[in-house]
MARBA-3410 file (N, C-alpha, C, O; in Angstrom, 1 decimal):
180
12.9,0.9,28.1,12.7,0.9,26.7,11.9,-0.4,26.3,12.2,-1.5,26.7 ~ 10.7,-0.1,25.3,9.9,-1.2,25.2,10.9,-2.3,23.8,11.7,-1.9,22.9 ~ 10.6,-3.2,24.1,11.2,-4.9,23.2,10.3,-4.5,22.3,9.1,-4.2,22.4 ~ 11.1,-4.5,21.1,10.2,-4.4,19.4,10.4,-5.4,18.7,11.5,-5.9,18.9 ~ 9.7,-5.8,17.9,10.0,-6.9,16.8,9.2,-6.3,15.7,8.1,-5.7,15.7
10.2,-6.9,14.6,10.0,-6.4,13.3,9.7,-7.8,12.2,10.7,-8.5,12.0 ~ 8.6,-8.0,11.8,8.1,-9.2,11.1,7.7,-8.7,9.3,6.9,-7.8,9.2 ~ 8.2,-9.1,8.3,8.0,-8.9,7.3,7.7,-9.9,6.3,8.1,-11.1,6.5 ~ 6.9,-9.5,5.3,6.8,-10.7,4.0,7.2,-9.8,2.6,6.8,-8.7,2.4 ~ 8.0,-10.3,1.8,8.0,-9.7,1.1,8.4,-10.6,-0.5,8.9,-11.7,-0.6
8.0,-9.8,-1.6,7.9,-10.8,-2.5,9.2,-10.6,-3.7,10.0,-11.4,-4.2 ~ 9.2,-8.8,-3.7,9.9,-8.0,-4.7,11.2,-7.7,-4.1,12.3,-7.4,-4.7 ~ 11.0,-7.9,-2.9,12.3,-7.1,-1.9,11.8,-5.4,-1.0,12.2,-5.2,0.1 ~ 11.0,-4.5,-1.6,10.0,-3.6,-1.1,10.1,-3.7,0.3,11.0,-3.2,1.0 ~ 8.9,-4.6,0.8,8.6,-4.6,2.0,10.1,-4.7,3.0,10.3,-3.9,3.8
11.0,-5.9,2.6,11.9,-5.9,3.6,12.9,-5.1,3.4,13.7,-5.1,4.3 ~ 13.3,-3.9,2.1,14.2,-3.0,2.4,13.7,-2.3,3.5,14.4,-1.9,4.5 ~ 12.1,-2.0,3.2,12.2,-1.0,4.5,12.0,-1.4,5.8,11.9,-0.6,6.7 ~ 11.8,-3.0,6.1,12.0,-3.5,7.7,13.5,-3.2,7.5,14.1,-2.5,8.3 ~ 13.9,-3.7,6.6,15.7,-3.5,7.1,16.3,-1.8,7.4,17.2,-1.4,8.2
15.7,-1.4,6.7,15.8,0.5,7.6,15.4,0.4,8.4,16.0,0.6,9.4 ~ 14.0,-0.1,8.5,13.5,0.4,10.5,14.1,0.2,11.4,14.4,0.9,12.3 ~ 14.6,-1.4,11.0,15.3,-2.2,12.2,16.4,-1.5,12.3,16.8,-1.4,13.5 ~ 17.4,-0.9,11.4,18.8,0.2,11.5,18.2,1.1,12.1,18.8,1.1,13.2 ~ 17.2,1.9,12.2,16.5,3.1,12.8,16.2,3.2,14.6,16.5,4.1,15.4
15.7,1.7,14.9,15.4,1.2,16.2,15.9,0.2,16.4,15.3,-0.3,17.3 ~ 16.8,-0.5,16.1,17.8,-1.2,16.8,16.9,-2.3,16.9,16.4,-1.8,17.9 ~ 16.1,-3.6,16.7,15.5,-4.3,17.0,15.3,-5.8,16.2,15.7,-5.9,15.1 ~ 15.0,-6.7,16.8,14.9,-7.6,16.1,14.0,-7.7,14.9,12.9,-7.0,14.9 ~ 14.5,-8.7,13.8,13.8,-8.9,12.1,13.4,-10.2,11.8,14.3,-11.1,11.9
12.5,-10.5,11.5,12.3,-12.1,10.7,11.0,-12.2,9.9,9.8,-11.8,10.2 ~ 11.6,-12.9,8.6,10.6,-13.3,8.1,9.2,-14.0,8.6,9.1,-14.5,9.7 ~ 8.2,-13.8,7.6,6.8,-14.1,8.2,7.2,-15.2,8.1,7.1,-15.6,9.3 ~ 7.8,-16.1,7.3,8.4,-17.1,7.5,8.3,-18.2,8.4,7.7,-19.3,8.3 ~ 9.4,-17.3,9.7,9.8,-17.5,11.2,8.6,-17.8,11.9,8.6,-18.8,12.7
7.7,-17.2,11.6,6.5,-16.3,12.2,6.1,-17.7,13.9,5.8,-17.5,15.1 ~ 6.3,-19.2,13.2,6.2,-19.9,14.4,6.9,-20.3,15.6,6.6,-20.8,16.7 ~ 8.3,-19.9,14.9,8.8,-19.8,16.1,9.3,-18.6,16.7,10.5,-18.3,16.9 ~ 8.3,-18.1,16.8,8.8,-16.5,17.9,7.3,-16.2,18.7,6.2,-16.4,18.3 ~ 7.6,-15.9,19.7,7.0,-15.6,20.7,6.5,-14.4,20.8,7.1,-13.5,21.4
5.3,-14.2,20.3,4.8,-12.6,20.1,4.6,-11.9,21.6,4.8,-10.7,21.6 ~ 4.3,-12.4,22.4,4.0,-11.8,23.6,5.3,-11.9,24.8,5.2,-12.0,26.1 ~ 6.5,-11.8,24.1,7.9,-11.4,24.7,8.1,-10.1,24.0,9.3,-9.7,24.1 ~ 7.2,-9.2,23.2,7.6,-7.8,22.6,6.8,-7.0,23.3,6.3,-7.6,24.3 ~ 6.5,-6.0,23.2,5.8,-4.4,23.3,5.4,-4.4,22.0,4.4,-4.6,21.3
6.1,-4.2,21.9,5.6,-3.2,20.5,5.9,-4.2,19.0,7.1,-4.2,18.9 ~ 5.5,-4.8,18.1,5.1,-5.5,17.3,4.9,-5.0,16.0,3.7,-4.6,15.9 ~ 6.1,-4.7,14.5,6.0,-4.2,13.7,5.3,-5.1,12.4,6.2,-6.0,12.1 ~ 4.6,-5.2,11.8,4.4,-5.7,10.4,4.4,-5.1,9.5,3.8,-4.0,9.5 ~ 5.3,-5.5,8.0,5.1,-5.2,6.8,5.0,-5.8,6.1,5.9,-6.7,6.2
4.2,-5.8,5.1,4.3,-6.4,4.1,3.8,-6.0,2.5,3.9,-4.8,2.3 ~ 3.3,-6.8,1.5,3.3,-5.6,-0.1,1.4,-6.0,-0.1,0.6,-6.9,0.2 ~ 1.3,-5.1,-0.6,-0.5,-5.4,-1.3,-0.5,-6.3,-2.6,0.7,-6.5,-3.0 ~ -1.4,-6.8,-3.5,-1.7,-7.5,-4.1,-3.6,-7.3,-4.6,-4.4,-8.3,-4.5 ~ -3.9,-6.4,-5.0,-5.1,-6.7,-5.5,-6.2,-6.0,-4.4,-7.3,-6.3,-4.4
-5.5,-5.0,-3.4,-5.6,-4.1,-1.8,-6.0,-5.2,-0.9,-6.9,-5.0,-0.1 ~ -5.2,-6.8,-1.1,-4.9,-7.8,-0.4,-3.3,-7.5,0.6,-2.2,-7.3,0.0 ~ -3.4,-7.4,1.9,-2.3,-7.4,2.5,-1.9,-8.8,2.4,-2.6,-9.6,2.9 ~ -0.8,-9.2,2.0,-0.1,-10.4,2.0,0.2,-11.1,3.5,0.8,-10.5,4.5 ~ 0.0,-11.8,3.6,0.1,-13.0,4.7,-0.3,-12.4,5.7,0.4,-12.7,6.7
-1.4,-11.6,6.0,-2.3,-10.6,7.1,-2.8,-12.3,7.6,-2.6,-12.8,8.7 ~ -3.2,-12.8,6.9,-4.3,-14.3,7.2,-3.4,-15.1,8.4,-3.9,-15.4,9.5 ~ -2.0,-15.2,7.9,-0.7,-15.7,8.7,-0.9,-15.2,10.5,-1.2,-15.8,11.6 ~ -0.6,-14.3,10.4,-0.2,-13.2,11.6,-1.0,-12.2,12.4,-0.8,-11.5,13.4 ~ -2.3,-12.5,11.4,-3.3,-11.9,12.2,-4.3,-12.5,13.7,-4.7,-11.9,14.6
-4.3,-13.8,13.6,-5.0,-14.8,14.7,-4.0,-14.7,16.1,-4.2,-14.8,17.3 ~ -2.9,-14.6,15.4,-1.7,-14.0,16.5,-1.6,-12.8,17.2,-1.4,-12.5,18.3 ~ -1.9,-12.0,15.8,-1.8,-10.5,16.6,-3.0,-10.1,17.5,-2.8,-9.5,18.6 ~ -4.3,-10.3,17.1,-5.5,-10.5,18.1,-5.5,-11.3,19.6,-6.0,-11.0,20.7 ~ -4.8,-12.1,19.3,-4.8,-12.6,21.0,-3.8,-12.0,21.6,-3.7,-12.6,22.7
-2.9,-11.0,21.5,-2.2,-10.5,22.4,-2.9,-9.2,23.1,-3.7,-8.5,22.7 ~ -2.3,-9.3,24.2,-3.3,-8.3,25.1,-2.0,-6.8,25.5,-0.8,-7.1,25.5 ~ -2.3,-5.9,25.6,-2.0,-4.4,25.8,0.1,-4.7,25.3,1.1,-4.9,26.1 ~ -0.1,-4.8,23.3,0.7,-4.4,23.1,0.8,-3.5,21.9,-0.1,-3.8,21.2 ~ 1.5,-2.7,21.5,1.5,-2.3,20.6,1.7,-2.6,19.1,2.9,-2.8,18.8
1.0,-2.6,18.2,0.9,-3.3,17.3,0.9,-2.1,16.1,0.0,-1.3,16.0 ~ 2.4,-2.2,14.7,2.3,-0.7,14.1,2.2,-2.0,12.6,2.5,-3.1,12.6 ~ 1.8,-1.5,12.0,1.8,-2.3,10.2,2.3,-1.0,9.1,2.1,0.2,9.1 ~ 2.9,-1.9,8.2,3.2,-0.7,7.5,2.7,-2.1,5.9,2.8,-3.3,5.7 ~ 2.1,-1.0,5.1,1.6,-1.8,4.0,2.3,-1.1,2.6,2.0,0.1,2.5
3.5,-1.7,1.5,3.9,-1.3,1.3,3.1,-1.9,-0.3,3.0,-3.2,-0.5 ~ 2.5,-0.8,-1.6,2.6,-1.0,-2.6,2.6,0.2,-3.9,3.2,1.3,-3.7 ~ 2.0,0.1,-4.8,2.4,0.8,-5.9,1.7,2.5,-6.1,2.1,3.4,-6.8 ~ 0.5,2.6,-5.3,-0.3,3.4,-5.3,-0.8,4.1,-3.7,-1.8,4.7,-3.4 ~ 0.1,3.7,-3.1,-0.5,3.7,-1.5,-0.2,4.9,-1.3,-1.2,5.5,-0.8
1.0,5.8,-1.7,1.2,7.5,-1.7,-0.7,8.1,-1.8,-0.8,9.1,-1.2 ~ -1.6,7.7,-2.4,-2.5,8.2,-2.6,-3.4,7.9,-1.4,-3.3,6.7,-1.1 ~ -4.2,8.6,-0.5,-4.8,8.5,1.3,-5.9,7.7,0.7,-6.0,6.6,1.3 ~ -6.8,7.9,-0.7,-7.8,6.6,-0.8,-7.6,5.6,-1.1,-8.6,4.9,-0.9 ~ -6.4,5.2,-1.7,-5.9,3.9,-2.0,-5.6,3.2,-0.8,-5.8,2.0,-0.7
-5.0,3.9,-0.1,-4.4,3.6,1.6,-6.0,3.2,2.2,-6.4,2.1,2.6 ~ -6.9,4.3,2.2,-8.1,4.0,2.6,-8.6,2.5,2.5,-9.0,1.8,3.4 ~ -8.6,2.3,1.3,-9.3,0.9,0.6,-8.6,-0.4,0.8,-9.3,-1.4,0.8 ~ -7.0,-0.6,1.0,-6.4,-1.4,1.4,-6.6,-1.6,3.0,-6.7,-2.8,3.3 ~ -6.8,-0.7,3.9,-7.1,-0.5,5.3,-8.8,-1.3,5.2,-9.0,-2.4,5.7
-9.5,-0.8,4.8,-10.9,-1.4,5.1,-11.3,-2.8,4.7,-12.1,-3.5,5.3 ~ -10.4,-3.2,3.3,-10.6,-4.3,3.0,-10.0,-5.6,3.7,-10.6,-6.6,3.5 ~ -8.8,-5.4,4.6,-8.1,-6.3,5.6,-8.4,-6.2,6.4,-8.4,-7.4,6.9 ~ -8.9,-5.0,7.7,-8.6,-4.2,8.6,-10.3,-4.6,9.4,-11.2,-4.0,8.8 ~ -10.7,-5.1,10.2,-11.9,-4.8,11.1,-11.9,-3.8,12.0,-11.0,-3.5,12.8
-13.2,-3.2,11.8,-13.3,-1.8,12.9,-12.2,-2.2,14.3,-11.3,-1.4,14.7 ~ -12.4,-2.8,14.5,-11.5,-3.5,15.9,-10.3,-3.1,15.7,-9.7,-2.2,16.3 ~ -9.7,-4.0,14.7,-8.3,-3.6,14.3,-8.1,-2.3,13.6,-7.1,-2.3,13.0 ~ -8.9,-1.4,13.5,-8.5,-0.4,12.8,-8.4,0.5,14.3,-7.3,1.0,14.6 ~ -8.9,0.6,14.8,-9.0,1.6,16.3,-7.9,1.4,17.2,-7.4,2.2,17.9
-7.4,-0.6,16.9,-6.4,-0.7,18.1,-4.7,-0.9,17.1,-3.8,-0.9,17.8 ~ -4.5,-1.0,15.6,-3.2,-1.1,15.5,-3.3,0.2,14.4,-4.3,0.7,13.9 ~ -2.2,0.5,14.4,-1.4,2.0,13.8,-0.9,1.5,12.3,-0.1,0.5,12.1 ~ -1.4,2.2,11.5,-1.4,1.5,9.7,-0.7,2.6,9.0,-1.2,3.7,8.8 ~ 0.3,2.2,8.5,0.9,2.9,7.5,1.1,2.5,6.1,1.4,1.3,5.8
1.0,3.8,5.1,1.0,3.0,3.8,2.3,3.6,3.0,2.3,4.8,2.9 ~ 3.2,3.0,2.6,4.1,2.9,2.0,4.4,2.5,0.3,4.1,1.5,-0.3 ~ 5.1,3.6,-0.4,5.1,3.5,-2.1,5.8,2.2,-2.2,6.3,2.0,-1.1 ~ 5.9,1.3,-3.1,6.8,0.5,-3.5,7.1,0.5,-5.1,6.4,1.2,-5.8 ~ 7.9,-0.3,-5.7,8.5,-0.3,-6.7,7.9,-1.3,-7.6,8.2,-2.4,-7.2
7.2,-1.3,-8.7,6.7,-2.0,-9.5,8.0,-3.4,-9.6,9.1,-2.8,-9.5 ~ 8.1,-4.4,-9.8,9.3,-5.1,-10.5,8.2,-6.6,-11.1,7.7,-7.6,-10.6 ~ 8.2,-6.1,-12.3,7.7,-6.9,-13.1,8.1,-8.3,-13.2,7.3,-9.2,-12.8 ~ 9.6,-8.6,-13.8,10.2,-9.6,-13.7,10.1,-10.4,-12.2,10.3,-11.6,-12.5 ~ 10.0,-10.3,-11.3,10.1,-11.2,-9.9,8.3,-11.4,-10.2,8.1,-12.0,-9.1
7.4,-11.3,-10.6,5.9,-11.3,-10.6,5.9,-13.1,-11.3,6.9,-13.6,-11.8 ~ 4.5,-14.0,-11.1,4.3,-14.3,-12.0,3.7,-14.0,-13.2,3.4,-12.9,-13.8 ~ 3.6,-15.5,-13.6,3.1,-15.7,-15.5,1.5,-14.4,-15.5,1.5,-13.3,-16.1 ~ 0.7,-14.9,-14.8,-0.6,-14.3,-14.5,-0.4,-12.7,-14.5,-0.9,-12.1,-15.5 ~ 0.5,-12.2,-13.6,0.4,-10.9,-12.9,1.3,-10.7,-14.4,0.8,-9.8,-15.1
2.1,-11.0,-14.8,2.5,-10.5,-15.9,2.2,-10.3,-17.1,3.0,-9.7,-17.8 ~ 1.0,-10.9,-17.5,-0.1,-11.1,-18.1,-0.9,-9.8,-18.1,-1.2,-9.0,-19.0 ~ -1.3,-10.0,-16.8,-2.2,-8.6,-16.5,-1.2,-7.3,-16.5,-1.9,-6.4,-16.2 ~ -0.4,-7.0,-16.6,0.0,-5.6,-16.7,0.4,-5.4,-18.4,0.6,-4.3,-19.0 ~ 0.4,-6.6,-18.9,0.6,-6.6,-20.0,-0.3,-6.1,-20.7,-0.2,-5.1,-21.4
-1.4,-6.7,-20.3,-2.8,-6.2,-20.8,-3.4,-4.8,-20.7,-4.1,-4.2,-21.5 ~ -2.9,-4.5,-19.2,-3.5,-3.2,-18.6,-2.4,-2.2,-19.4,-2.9,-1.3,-20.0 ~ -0.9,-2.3,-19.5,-0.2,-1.6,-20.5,-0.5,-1.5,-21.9,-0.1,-0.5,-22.5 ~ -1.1,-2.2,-22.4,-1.6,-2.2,-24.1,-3.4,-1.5,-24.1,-4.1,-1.1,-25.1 ~ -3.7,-1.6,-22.9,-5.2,-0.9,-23.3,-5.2,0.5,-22.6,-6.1,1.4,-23.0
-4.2,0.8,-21.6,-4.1,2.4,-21.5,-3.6,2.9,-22.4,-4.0,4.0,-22.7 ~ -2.5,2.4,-23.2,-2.0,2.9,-24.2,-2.6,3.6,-25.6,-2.4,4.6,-26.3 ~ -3.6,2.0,-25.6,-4.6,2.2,-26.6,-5.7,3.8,-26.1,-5.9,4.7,-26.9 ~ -5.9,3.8,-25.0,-7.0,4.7,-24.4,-6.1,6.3,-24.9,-6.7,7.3,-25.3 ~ -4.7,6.2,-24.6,-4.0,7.5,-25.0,-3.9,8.1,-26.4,-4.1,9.2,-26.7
-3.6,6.8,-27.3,-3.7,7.0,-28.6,-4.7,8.2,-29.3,-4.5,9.1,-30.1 ~ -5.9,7.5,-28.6,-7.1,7.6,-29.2,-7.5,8.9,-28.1,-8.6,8.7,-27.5 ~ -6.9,9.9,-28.0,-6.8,10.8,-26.8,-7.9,10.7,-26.2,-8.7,11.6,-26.2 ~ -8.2,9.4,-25.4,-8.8,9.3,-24.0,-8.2,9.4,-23.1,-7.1,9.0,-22.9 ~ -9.4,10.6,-22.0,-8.4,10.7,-20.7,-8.0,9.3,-19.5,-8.8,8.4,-19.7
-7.6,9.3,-19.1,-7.1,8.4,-18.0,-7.3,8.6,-16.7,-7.1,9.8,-16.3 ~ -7.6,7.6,-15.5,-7.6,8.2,-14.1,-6.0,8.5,-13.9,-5.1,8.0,-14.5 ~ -5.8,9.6,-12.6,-4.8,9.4,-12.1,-4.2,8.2,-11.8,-3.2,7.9,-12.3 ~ -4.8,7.2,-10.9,-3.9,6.3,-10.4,-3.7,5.2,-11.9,-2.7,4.5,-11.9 ~ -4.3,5.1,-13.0,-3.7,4.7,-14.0,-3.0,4.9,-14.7,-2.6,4.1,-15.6
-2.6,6.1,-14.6,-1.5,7.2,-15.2,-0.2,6.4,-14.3,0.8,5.8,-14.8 ~ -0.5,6.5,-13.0,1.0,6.1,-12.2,1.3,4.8,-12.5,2.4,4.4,-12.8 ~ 0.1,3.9,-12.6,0.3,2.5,-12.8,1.3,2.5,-14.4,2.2,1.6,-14.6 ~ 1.1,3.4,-15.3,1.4,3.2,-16.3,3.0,3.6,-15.8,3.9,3.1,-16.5 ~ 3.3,4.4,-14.9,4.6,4.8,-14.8,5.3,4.0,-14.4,6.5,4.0,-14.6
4.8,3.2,-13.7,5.4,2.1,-12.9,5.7,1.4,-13.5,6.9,1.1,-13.4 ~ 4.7,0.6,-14.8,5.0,-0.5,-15.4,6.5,0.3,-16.5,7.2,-0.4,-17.3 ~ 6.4,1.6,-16.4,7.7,2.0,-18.0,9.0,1.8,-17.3,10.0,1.4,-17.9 ~ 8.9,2.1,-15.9,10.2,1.4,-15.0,10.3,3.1,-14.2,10.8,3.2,-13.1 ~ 9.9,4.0,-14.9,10.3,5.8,-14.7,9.6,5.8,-12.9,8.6,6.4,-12.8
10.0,5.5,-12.1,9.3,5.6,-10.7,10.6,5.6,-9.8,11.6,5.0,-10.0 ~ 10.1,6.6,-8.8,11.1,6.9,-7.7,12.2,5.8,-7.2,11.4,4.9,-7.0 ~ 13.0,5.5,-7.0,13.7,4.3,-5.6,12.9,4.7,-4.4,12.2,5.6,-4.1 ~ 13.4,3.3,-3.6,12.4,3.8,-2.2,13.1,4.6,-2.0,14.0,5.1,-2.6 ~ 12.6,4.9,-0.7,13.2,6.4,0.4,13.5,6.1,1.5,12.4,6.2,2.0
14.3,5.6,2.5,14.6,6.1,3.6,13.6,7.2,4.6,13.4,7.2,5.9 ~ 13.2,7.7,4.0,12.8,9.4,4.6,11.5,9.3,4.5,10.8,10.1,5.1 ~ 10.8,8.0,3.7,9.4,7.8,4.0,8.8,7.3,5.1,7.7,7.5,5.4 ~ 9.9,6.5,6.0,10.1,6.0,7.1,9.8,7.2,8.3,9.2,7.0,9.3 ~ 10.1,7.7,8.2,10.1,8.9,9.4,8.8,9.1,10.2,8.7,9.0,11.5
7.7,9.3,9.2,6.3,9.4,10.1,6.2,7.6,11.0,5.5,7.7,12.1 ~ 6.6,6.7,10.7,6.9,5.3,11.2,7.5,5.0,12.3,7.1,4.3,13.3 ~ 8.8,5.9,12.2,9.5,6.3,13.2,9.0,7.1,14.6,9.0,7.0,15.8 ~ 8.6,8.1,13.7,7.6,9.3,14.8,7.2,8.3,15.9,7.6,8.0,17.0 ~ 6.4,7.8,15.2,5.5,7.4,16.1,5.9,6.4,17.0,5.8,6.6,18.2
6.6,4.9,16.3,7.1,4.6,17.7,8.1,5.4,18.4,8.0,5.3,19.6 ~ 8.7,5.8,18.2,9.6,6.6,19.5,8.4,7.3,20.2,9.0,7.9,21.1 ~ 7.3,7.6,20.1,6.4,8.1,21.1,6.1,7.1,22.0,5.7,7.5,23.0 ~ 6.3,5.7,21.9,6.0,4.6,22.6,7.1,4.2,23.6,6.9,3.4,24.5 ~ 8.3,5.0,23.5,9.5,4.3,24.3,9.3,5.2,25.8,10.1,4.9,26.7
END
């Protein structure tokens, strides 16, 4: 059975509820990106990252990526966890913007919904949804249509959005147990 490690950043709570299912799922060790210097990446196989988007910025990729490149024939799964990633082009565009051809061919990318939470944001980010909530609004009033993914953003910000899931995990799962 291959040695896994499960590495997360998270800001909202998001990202590490669902390392903390994985790791209930596969039995394996968890630590904050945090940690990230004292652990020994090349005592695993297989090597999990999650963490939240920000602007289709993977959070602390900068951290963990110089690490994850110098390791040689292990498996490497990321799961990127934010508000619109349910959508394959959104997922797309977060992948291309972090991700070099290199790393897109050799590590396994998943994208994961997460939960708007306003309140844990800063002054700035709270600012901006403020803003972005008063001018879609405005845009509705005035019966302008809306993109989809602004429509969801707006859902997000009213609080009306799913809890995570357990069961989104599964395709995550699939696949490493194909590795064991």
């Amino acid at each position: 059975m291959k040695k896994k490690l499960i590495i997360y950043e998270s800001k909202t709570g998001n990202a590490k509820q669902y390392a903390l299912w994985l790791q209930q799922a596969l039995c394996c060790e968890i630590y904050p990106l945090s940690q990230l210097k004292n652990l020994n990446l090349s005592q695993y196989d297989v090597i999990i990252f999650g963490s939240w988007i920000l602007g289709s910025q993977l959070q602390g990729w900068e951290k963990i990526n110089p690490q994850l490149n110098q390791l040689v024939n292990k498996h490497i799964c990321i799961f990127c966890v934010g508000m619109s990633l349910v959508n394959q082009n959104n997922l797309d565009a977060v992948i291309n913007k972090n991700f070099t051809s290199e790393e897109k061919a050799k590590y396994k990318i998943f994208g994961l919904r997460g939960n708007l939470i306003i309140d844990k944001q800063n002054f700035f980010i709270k600012s901006c949804f403020k803003l972005f909530n008063f001018t879609l609004n405005n845009k509705l009033k005035k019966n302008k249509a809306i993109k989809p993914e602004e429509k969801e953003i707006l859902t997000a910000i009213s609080g009306d959005i799913k809890p995570l899931n357990r069961d989104d995990l599964k395709p995550i799962i699939a696949y490493l147990q194909t590795l064991t």
